[in-house]
Structure formats: structure tokens, C-alpha cells
C-alpha positions as CSV (number, residue, x, y, z in Angstrom):
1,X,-89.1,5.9,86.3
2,X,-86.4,4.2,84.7
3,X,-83.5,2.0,85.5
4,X,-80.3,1.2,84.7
5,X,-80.0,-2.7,83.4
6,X,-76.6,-4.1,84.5
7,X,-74.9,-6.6,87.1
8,X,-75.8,-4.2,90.5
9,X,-80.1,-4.3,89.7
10,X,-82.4,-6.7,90.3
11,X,-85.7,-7.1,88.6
12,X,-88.2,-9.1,89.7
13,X,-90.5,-11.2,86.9
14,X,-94.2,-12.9,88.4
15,X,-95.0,-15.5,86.1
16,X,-91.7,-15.1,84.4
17,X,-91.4,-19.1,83.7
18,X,-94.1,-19.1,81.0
19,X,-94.1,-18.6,76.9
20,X,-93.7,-15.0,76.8
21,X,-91.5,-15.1,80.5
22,X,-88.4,-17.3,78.7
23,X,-88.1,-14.8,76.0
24,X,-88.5,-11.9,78.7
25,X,-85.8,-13.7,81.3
26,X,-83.3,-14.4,78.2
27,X,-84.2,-10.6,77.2
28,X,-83.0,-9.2,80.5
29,X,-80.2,-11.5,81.5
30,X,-78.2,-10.3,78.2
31,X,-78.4,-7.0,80.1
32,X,-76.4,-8.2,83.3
33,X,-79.2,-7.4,85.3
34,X,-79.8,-10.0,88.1
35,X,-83.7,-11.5,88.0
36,X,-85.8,-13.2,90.3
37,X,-88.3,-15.0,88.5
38,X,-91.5,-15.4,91.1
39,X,-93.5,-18.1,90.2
40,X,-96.3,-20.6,91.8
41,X,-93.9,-23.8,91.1
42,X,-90.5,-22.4,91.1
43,X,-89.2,-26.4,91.3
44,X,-90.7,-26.4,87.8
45,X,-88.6,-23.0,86.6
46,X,-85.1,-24.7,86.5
47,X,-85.2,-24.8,82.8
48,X,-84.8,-20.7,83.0
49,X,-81.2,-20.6,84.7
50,X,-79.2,-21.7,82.0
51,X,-80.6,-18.4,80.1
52,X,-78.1,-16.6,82.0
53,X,-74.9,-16.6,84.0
54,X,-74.2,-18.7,87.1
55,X,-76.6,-17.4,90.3
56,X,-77.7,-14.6,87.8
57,X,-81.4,-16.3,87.7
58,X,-82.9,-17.2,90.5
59,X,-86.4,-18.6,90.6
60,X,-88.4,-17.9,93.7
61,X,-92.4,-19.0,95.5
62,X,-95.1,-16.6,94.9
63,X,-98.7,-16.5,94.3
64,X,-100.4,-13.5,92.9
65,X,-103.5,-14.7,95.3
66,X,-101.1,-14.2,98.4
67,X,-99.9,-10.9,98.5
68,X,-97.3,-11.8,101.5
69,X,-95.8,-13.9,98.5
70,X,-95.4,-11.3,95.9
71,X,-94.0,-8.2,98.6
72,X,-91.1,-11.3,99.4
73,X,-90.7,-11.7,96.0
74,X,-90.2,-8.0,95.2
75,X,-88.0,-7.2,98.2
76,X,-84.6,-5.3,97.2
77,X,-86.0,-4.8,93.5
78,X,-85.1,-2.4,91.6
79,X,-88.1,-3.2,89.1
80,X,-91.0,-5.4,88.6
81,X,-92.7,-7.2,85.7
82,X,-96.0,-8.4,86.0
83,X,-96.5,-11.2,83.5
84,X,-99.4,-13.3,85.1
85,X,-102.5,-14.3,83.2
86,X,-104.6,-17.4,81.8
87,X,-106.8,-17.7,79.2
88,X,-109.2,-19.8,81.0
89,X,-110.3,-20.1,84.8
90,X,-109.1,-23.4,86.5
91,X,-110.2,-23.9,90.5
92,X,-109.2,-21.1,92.6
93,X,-107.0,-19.3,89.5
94,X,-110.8,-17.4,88.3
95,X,-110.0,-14.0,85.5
96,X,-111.3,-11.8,88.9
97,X,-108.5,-13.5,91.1
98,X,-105.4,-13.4,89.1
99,X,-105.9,-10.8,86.0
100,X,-107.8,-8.0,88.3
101,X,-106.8,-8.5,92.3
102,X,-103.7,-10.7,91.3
103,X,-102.6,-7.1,89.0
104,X,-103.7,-5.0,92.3
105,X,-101.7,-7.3,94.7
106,X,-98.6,-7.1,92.0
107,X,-98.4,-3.5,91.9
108,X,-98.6,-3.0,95.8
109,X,-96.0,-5.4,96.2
110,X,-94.0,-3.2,94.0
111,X,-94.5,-0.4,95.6
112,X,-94.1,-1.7,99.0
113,X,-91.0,-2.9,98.1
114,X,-90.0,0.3,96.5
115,X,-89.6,-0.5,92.9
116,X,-88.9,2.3,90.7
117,X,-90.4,0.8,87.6
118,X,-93.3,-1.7,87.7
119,X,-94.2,-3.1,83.7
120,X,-97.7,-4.6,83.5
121,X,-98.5,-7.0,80.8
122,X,-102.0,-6.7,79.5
123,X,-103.5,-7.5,76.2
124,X,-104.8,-5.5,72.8
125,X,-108.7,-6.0,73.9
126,X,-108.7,-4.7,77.5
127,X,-112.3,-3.2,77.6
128,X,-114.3,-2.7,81.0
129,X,-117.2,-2.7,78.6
130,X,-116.4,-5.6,76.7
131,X,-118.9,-9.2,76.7
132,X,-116.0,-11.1,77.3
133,X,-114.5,-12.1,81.3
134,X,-111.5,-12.1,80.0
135,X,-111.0,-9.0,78.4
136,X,-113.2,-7.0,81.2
137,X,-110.8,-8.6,83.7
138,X,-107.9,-7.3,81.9
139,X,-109.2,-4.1,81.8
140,X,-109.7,-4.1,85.3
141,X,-106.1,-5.4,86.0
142,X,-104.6,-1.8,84.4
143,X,-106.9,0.8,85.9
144,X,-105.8,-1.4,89.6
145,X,-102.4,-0.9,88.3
146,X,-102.7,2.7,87.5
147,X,-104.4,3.7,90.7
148,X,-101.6,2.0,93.2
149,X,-98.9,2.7,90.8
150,X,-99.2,5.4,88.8
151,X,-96.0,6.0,86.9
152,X,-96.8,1.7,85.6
153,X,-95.7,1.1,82.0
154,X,-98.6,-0.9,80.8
155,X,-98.4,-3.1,77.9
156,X,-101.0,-4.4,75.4
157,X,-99.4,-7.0,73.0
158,X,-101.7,-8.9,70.2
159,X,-101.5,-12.4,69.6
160,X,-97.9,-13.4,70.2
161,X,-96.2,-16.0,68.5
162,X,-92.8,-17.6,68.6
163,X,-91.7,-21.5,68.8
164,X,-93.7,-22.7,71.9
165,X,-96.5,-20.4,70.6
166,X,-100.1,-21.7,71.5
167,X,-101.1,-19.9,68.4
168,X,-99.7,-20.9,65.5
169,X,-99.0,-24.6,67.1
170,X,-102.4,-25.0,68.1
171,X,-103.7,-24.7,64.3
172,X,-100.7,-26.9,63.1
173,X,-101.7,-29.6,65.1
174,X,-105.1,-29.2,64.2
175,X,-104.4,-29.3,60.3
176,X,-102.3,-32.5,61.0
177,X,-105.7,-34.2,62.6
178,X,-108.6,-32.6,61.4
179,X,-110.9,-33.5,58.3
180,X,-111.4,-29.7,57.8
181,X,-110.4,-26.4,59.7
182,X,-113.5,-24.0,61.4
183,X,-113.6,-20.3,60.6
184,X,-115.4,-19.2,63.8
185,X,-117.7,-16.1,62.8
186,X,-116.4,-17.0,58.6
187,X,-112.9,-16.3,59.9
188,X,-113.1,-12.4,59.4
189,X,-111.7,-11.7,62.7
190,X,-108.1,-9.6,62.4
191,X,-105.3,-10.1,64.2
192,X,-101.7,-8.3,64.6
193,X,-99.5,-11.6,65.5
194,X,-96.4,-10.2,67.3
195,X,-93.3,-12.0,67.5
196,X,-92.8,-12.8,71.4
197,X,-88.7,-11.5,70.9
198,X,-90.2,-8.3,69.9
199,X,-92.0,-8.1,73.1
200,X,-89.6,-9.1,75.2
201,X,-88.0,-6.4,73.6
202,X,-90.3,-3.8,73.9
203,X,-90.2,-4.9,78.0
204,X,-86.4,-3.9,78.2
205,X,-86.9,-0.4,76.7
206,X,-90.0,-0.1,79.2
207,X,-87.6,-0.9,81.9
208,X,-84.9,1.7,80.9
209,X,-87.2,4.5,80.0
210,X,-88.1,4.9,76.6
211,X,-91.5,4.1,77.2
212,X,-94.0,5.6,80.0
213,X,-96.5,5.9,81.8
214,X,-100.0,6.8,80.9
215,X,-102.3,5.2,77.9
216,X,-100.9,1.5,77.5
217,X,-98.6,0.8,74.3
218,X,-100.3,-1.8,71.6
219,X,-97.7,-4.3,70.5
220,X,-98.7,-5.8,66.7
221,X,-96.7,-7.4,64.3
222,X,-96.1,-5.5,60.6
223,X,-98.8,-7.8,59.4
224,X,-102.8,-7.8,59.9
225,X,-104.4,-11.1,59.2
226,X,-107.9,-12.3,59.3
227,X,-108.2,-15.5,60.4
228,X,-109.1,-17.4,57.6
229,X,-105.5,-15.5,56.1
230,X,-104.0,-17.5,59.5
231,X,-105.8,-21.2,58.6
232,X,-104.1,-20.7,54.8
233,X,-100.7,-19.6,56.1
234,X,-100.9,-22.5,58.7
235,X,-101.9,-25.1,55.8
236,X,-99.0,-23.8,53.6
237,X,-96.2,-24.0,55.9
238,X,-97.7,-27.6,56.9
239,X,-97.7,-28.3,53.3
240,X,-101.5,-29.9,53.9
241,X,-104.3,-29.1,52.2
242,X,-108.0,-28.9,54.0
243,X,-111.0,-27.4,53.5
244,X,-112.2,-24.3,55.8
245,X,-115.6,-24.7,56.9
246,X,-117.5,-21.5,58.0
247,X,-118.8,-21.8,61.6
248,X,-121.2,-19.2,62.8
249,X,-120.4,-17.9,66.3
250,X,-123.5,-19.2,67.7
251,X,-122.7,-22.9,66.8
252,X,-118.9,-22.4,68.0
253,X,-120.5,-20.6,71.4
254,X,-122.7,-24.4,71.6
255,X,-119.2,-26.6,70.7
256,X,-117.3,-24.0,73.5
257,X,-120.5,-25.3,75.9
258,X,-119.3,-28.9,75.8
259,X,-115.3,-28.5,75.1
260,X,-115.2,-25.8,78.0
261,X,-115.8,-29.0,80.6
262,X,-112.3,-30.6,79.7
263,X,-109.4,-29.9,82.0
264,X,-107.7,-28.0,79.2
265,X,-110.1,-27.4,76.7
266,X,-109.5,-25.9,73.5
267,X,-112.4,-23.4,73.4
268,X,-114.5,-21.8,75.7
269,X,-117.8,-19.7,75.3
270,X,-115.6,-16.2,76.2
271,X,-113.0,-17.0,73.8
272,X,-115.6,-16.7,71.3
273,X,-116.8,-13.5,73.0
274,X,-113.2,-12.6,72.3
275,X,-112.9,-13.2,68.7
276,X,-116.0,-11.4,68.1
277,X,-114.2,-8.1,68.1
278,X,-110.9,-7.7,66.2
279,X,-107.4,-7.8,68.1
280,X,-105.3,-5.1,66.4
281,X,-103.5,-2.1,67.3
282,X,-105.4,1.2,67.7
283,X,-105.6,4.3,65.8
284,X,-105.0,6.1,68.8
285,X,-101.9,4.3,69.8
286,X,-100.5,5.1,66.2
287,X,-100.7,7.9,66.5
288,X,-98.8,9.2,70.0
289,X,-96.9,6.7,68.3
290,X,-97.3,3.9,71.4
291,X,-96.5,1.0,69.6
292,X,-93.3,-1.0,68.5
293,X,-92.4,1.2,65.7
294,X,-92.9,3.7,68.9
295,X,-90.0,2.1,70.8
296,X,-87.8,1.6,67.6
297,X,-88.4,-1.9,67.7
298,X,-88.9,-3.2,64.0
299,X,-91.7,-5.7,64.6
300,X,-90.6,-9.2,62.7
301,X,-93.1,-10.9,60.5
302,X,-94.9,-14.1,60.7
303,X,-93.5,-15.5,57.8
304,X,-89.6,-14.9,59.0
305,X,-90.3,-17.2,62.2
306,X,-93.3,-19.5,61.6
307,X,-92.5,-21.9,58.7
308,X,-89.5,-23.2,60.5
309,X,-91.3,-24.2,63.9
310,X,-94.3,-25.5,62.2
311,X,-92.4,-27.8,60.2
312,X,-93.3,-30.7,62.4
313,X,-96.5,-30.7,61.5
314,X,-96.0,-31.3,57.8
315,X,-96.5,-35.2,56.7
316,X,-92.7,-35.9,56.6
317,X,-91.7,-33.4,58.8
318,X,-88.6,-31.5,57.8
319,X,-88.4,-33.7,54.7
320,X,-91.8,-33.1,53.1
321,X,-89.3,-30.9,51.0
322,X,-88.5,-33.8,49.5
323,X,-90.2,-36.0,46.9
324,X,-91.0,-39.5,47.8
């Protein structure tokens, strides 16, 4: 069901003080709409209230492993967004715990709180069949969604990028250190990079109807890219110049063995599972027209937004324009 965005609603964000949850607050705030953003360390979520107007963002406790927490959370909305996810499994936050029974918790919440519009965030690669945690657990997450809330507007972006991207960032700081740049698998992997305003966009026109329920929409930008067409775009906006080295998935599954055991590390063994399939939006969704063109959202390319953020990677910064 849909809602009316203004000053009398309240939506309710979990995990709404992340990348893709400051674009998603700001999105909604310009609407009037009152938000509670429900997060583990709402102490740490101050930085969202100047997005909107005095008292009109509130940051609240919850805990998608404590489903007391998120049915607090929810109580008095009017909608829900379901943001929460990691990319790797840290102590008690495991893909099972937070991307599976954290979505299940979410949507009861929702509708024990009587929500009339619940928006799960998934990702383009949700497959129950697929050899990747990740993915399987993301899968998981919708059809847990689907079966406690059925009229759920699920949402399956690709890569997103924007400014605090971990994308687009991670590979500029990498040029900026590395002797040479990996193509895991030869880099033939394809992507869809979608600009996070885009999706925060396509999140408000879930919210207000004009997208539904049923198969989940695939956010991608207007671009595909392999990934070796991702290395060279990061190494001309960073104005560097490397050489891309070829690494077969089996060696980069043996470096994700070793660099997995760091407290953040940079790749594990199922992110390699992951890039083993391509991350691009469906035939299928093209066609019933479920994507961003779908939503008459114009997707904006990588090239419009990227070159200005990754900037401070070149060797003189902002002035590498400049000749010495």
C-alpha cells in the first residue's frame, strides 16, 4: 500500500545511518515526512539530523537480532524501510542472523506495528541456489519478507556508488598504493554501478506507490562495465597509470583464505563466490519494466559523479590538473 510523504507520517528506517541510509534519510526528509532512523549505535547517528528540520530526525536503539527492539522502533509508523546488511560476518552479526532472521524479524515488526508499506533492501544476486552465503542469505531475507508481509516492495540494487562509496574508493586507494591492480577471474565480471541518489530515489516512489509488490525491482545504472572497464576508469580519474594483472579465481579464493582473518578484510572467499556470476539487471525485470527507467527515475552515470570524489586519490590531488 502506499503512503502519503508529508509532515503528519512517520517512517521508520533500520540501518538508516549507513552509506545508502544518509542518502535514503536526506531522500525522505525533503518530503516533510518525520523518520526514525533505528539503528544498533544511535549515539553514533547524530550526523543524520542536520539532514532535516529541527526534531524531524530522530535516531532510535534497535537490533535486527532483538525483535523487541525493532516492533519499539516501528511503533506509530506509517512505513518501514529495511536497510540492514554486511558484506562480511563479524561475531554474533553472521549473513543467517541479520540478512535472513534479521529480514524476518523486520517485517513482523512492521506488521505488528501496522505499517502500511514495508520497503526491503536486497541486492541484484539474491539466489537460494547460489555458492555464495551472501547471496543465498539475501535470497532468503526476501522470500521471509514475502511470506510475513506480502504486499513488501522489495528492492534489488547493483553495486552502488556515490562519495562515501566502498566501491569506487576502495579501487582508488588501491591504485594510490599498489604496484599493479588484480582482475579476479581476468576482470570479466559485469556490473550495473547505480548511483546511491538514484536509489534513494527509487525508495520514495516505493513508499508512495509507484512501485509494488511482487517480483523485486533491479536497480542498475545506464552503464554495464566489466571490471577490468572499472580498474581503467578508476586509473583515469586518478590520473595513475598501473598495470592489471590477471588473477584466476582460485588464487584470489587462496589470498581471500589469509585476508578474510583481518578484522576488516578486504576480501573474503564468498566475495569471490560473488564475483563469479555477473551483477546486472535481468531480462525479466526489463521487461515488466521493474527497474529505474520503471519508476521514471533516469539512472545517472558513473562518469557524472565519480571523477570528482576520486580526485583525492590522484598524486596532487585536485591539482594533478596542473603541470608541475
Amino acid at each position: 500500500m502506499a503512503i502519503t510523504l508529508n509532515n503528519r507520517s512517520l517512517v521508520t528506517i533500520y540501518g538508516g545511518s549507513g552509506f545508502l541510509g544518509r542518502h535514503v534519510v536526506r531522500a525522505i526528509a525533503e518530503t516533510g515526512a518525520r523518520i526514525r532512523v533505528a539503528v544498533r549505535r544511535p549515539e553514533l547517528a547524530g550526523h543524520l539530523q542536520p539532514l532535516g528540520d529541527v526534531g524531524q530526525i530522530v535516531p532510535v536503539q534497535a537490533n535486527v537480532r532483538f525483535p523487541d527492539s525493532l516492533l519499539a522502533a516501528a511503533d506509530g509508523a506509517d512505513a518501514v524501510i529495511n536497510l540492514v546488511g554486511i558484506l562480511f560476518p563479524s561475531g554474533k552479526q553472521s549473513f543467517t542472523s541479520v540478512q535472513d532472521e534479521g529480514a524476518r524479524h523486520a517485517a513482523k515488526a512492521a506488521k505488528a506495528a501496522g505499517a502500511e508499506t514495508l520497503v526491503h533492501v536486497s541486492a541484484i544476486g539474491a539466489d537460494a541456489n547460489s555458492r555464495s552465503v551472501y547471496a543465498r542469505s539475501k535470497a532468503e531475507g526476501e522470500a521471509a519478507v514475502r511470506d510475513v508481509f506480502p504486499d513488501a516492495v522489495i528492492l534489488r540494487p547493483s553495486v552502488v556508488f556515490g562519495p562515501e562509496d566502498d566501491f569506487f574508493n576502495r579501487f582508488g586507494g588501491l591504485a594510490r598504493i599498489a604496484p599493479v591492480l588484480p582482475l579476479i577471474g581476468g576482470g570479466h565480471t559485469k556490473f550495473q554501478p547505480v548511483f546511491v541518489g538514484d536509489v534513494a530515489k527509487a525508495m520514495v516512489a516505493a513508499l508512495t506507490g509507484r512501485a509494488g509488490a511482487g517480483a523485486p525491482y533491479e536497480l542498475g545504472g545506464p552503464e554495464i562495465l566489466t571490471m577490468r572497464d572499472v580498474m581503467k576508469r578508476v586509473l583515469d580519474y586518478t590520473m595513475r597509470k598501473r598495470p592489471m594483472v590477471p588473477l584466476p579465481f582460485w588464487a584470489a579464493k587462496l589470498q581471500a583464505f589469509f585476508l578474510q582473518l583481518l578484522p576488516n578484510p578486504p576480501l573474503t572467499i564468498d566475495q569471490v563466490r560473488l564475483l563469479e556470476s555477473d551483477n546486472v539487471v535481468s531480462a525479466a525485470a526489463i521487461k515488466a519494466a521493474r527497474t529505474l527507467e520503471g519508476l521514471n527515475i533516469e539512472p545517472v552515470a558513473v562518469a557524472s559523479v565519480v571523477p570528482d570524489y576520486l580526485e583525492q586519490f590522484r598524486p596532487r590531488g585536485q591539482f594533478s590538473i596542473y603541470k608541475p
